[in-house]
Structure formats: C-alpha cells, structure tokens
C-alpha positions as CSV (number, residue, x, y, z in Angstrom):
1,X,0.0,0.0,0.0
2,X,1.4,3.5,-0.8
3,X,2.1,5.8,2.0
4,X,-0.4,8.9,2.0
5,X,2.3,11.9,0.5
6,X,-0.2,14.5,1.2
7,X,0.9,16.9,4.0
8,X,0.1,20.4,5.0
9,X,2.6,21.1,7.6
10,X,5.1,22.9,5.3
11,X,2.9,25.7,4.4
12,X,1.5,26.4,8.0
13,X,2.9,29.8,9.9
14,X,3.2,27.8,12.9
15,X,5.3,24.6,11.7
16,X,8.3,26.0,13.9
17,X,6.1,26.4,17.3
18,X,3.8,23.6,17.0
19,X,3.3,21.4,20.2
20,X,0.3,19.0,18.4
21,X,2.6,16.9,16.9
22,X,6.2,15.7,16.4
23,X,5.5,13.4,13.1
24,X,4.9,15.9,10.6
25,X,5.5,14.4,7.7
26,X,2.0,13.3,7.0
27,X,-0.7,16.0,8.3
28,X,-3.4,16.1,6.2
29,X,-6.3,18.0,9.0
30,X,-5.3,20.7,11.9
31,X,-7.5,22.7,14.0
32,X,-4.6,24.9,14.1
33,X,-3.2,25.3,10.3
34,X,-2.4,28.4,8.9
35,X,-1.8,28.5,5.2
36,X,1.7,31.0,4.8
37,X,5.3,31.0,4.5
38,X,6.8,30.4,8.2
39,X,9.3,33.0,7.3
40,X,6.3,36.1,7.6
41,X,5.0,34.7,10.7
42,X,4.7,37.9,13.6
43,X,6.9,37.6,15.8
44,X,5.8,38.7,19.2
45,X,6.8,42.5,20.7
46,X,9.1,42.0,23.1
47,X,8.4,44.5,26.4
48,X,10.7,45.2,29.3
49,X,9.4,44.9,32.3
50,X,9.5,47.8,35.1
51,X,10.9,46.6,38.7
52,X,8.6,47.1,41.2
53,X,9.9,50.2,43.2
54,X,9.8,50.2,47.2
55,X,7.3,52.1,48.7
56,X,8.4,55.7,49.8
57,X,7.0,55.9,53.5
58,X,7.4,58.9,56.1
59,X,8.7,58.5,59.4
C-alpha cells in the first residue's frame, strides 16, 4: 500500500512552534493550520518589564 504523501505542515505559519505533533510528515487536518510561508509569521513585541519600586513611606 502507498504511503499517504499528502501533507500540510510545510505551508502552515506555525510549523516551527507547533506542540500537536512531532510526526509531521504526513498532516493532512489541523485545528490549528495556517496557510503561509513560516518565514512572515509575527513575531511577538518583546516589552521590558518595570521593577517594582519600594514604597516611599514617612517616618
């Protein structure tokens, strides 16, 4: 029996973050595909994050 070459994988935007599956070499359905190049995807803004400053108290 031939092997089912059909896959999807390559064209989704999240092939290089995707936790459902390790084997993806022969995805034909996801709830999570994306048709794109991965190359485009967004890439998330990156924010710095204030320290908390003590609390200025009067004697």
């Amino acid at each position: 029996m031939k092997p089912n070459t059909f896959n999807i994988c390559p064209t989704c935007i999240f092939r290089n973050t995707c936790v459902l599956t390790t084997q993806k070499n022969q995805v034909w359905s996801c709830s999570e595909y994306q048709e794109g190049k991965a190359e485009k995807q967004v890439k998330p803004i990156k924010t710095k994050l204030k320290k908390a400053q003590p609390e200025m108290a009067m004697a």
